[in-house]
N, C-alpha and C positions, 0 to 999 in steps of 0.2 A: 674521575668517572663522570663528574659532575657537567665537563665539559664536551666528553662524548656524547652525554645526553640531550645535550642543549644542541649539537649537532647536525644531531642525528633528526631530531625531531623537526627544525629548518628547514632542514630537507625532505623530512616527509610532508611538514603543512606544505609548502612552496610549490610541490610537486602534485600535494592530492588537490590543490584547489586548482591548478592548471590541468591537469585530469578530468574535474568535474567539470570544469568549462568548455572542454573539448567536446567530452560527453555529449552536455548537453545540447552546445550549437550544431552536432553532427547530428543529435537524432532527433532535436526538435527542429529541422531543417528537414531533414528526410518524410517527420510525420507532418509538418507542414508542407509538403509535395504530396502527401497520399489524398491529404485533404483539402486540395486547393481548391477542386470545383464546390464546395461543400463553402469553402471563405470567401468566396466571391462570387456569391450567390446572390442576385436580387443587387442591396445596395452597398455589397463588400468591394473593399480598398483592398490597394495590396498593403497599408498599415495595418489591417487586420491581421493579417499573415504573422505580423512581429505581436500583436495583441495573441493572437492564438496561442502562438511560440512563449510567452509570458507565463499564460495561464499553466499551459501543460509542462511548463519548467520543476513546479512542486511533484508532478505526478510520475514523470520520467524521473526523478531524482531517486523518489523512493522505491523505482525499480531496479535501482543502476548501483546506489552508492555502496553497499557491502563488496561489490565489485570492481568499483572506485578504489575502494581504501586497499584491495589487494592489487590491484594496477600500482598506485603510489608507491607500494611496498617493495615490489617488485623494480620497478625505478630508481628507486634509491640506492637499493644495490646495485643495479648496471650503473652506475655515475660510482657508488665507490669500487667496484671492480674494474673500469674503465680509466680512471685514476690513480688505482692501485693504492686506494685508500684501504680497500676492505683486508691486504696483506700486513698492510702497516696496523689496524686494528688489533689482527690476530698476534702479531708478533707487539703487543704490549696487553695482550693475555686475557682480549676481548675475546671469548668463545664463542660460536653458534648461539649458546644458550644466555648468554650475557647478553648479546646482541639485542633478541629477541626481548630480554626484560628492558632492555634501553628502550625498547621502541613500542612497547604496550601503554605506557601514560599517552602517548600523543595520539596511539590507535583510536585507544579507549575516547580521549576526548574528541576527537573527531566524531565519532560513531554515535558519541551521545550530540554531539551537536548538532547533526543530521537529521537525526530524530527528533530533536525539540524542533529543528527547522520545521519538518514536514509536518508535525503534530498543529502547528497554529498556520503555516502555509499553503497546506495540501486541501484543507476542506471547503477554506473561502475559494477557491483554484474553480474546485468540482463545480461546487454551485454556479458560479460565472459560467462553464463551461455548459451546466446544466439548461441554464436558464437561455447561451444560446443555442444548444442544442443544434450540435456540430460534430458531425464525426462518429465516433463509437457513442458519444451520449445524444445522439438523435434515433439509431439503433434501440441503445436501452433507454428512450423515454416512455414513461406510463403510457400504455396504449393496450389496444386489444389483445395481441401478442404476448405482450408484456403489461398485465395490470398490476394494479400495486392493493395489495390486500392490508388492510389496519385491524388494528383491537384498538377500542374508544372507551374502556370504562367495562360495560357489560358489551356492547357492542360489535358487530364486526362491519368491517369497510370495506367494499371493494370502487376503486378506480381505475380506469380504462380509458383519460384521457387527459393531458394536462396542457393546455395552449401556453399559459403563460405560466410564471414561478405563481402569482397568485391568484389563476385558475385551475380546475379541476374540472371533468365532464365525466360525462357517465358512469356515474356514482350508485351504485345499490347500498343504500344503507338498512342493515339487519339489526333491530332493538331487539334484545333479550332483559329478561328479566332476571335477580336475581341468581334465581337457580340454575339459566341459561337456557328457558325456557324460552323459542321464540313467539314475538308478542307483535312486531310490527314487522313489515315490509315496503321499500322507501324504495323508489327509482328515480335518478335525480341527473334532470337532462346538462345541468352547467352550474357550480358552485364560484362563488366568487369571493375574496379576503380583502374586507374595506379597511383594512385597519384595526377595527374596532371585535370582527371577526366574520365565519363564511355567512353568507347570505346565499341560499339554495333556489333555483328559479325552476320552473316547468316538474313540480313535484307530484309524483304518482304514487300514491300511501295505498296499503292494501293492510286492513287488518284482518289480524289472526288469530289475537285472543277471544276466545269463546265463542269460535266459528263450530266446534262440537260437530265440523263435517257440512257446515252450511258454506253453500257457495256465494262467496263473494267476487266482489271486481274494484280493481283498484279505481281509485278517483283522483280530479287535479278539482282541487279548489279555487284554482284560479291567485295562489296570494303567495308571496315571495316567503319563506320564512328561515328562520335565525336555527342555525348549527352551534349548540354547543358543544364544543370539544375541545380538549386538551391540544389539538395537533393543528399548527401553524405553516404557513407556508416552508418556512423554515424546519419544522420538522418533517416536513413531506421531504423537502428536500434532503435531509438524515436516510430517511428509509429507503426513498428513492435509488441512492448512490449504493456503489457497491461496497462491501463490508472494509475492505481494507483502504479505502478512499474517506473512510472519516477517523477524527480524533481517536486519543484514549482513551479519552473518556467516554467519548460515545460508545469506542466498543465493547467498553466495558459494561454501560449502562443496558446497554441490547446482548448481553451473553448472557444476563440477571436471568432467571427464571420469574415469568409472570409480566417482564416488561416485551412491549410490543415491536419485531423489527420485520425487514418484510424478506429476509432470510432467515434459515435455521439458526438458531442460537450459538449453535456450536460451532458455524461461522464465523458469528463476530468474536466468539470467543479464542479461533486459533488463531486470526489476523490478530489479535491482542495481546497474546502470547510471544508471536512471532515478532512483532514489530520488538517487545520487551526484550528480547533474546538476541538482538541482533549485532550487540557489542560483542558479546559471546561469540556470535558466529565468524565477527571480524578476529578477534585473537585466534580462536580455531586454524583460519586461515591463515593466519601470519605464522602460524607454529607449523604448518605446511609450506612456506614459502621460504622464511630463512633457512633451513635445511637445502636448500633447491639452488640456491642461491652462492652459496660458500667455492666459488670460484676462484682460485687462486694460481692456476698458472698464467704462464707468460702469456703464451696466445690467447687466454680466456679475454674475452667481453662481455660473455651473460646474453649474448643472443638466446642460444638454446633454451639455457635456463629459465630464459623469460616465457621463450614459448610454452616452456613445458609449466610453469608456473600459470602462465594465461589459458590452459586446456585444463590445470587444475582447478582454475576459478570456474571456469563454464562447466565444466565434470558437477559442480557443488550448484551450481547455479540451476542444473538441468534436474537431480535428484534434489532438488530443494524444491523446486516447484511442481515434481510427480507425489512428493510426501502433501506437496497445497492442497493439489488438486483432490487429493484421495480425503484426508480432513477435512474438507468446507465440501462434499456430496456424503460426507459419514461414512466413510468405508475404511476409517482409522480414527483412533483416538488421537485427541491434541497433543496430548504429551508424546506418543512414537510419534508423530508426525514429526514435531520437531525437535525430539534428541538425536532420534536416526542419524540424520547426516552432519550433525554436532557429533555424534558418538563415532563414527566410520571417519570424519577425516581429522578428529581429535587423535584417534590412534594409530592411522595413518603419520599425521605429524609426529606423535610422540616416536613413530618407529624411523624414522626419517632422521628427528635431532640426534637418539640412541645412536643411532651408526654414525652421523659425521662427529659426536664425541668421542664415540671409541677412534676412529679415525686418527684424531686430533692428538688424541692422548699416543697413538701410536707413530705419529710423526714427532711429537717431543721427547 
């Protein structure tokens, strides 16, 4: 058994990393065409092009690979059906169901390796991406349209423009007190991050404690002054990005209640969820594929099988991202979000293996 294992799994690593690199070169090749006027722009090379292709490699992985690993799965079987290895299998009392446990360690480690990839390579990616602000993140950068609102302590933040990673522009910052009572009024034409921390320039303060109804106007003093805050260019860059574009840990730390993100909580909470659950979702699938798979006549190849196998993965792929969509705007809880289509093609599969055992047992 021990050598079935070892086999079998050869062939799925050998096959899912040729997978993810087809993947990737097709569709970071395609999104580097959408986006070409965008990379050579001003002083861009066509080496940019392969820099862009670089960055967006972490980002396209972690939309693809659950998909990945049921492509490889499904390959593996057309090469042993094709060889008529998968008959020789069966007939030394390799079942569907034995199959399937043959091929869950090397799922499983795949799946988790994918994820530690994107966990430390997808967020450095963003920010590069951010900072040149190219493409869908020139779209979502802090601007009018799109500002980026903070919590500072008692404070609230609003920004509406970011030049550079260690600039900021049109800043209203709101002091409260306390109780949350508010006490100042800040309008702050260009912040800047020397290192050391922001330095605010062109500042319009209007205060509001113990105005009791008396009309004020804000003023500029004319003199540069020092932001303190907890939030770094760096973490502008966190809140910035969209939820499922940073770490675990960040999304963990922004799903906290009382910590500051610049989407709903329970955003960052189902991308944390999600991303956690997604070995899961590769077995799920593999317990829908090997069943699909079990081709054993003469004229079999596993064309068909493949297709129907690859319309099963988009089927899960298409209700996996309507369960997103409906959790990260709140119009489902985290948890239906994502057992739903864990639970519909979990029993799907298990109805699938049920019948080609009975099958099996009825051909012996």
């Amino acid at each position: 058994m021990f050598k079935f294992l070892t086999y079998l799994s050869k062939n799925y690593l050998t096959i899912w990393l040729s997978v993810v690199f087809g993947f990737l070169l097709l569709i970071g090749l395609l999104d580097s065409l959408a986006n070409g006027s965008d990379i050579m722009t001003g002083d861009g090379k066509f080496s940019d092009t392969f820099r862009y292709m670089f960055y967006r490699a972490p980002v396209i992985f972690d939309r693809i690979f659950v998909f990945t690993l049921v492509v490889a799965a499904l390959l593996v079987f057309v090469r042993l059906i094709r060889n008529h290895e998968l008959v020789a299998l069966m007939g030394f009392g390799i079942s569907a169901l034995k199959q399937l446990f043959l091929l869950t360690p090397i799922v499983l480690f795949c799946s988790i390796a994918s994820i530690t990839f994107i966990n430390y390579a997808m967020p450095p990616a963003v920010r590069a991406l951010q900072a040149w602000g190219i493409g869908e993140y020139k779209i979502k950068n802090i601007s009018d349209k799109n500002p980026l609102w903070m919590e500072d302590g008692n404070d609230i933040i609003r920004a509406a423009g970011r030049p550079g990673m260690n600039e900021l522009s049109n800043l209203q910052i709101f002091e409260r007190n306390e109780n949350g009572t508010l006490i100042n009024a800040n309008w702050v034409q260009w912040a800047v991050y020397d290192g050391k921390g922001w330095v605010l320039k062109n500042v319009q303060k209007l205060e509001i404690e113990g105005a009791d109804g008396e009309a004020r106007k804000a003023y500029d003093d004319g003199k540069d002054r020092r932001w303190e805050t907890i939030h770094t260019p760096d973490t502008i860059a966190r809140l910035a990005a969209e939820p499922r574009d940073l770490s675990l840990g960040d999304m963990k730390n922004f799903s906290e209640r009382g910590n500051s993100g610049a989407k709903p909580r329970f955003a960052y909470g189902f991308w944390y969820w999600h991303r956690l659950t997604r070995p899961l979702a590769a077995l799920v699938l593999l317990l829908c594929a090997v069943p699909l798979m079990q081709r054993t006549g003469r004229q079999d190849n596993g064309d068909l099988a493949l297709l129907g196998g690859l319309a099963m993965g988009f089927i899960f792929l298409i209700i996996d991202g309507a369960m997103a969509t409906f959790a990260t705007s709140g119009g489902m809880s985290i948890a239906w979000a994502i057992l739903f289509p864990l639970a519909l093609f979990a029993l799907f599969g298990s109805f699938l293996t049920l019948k080609t055992e009975s099958l099996e047992v009825k051909r012996s």
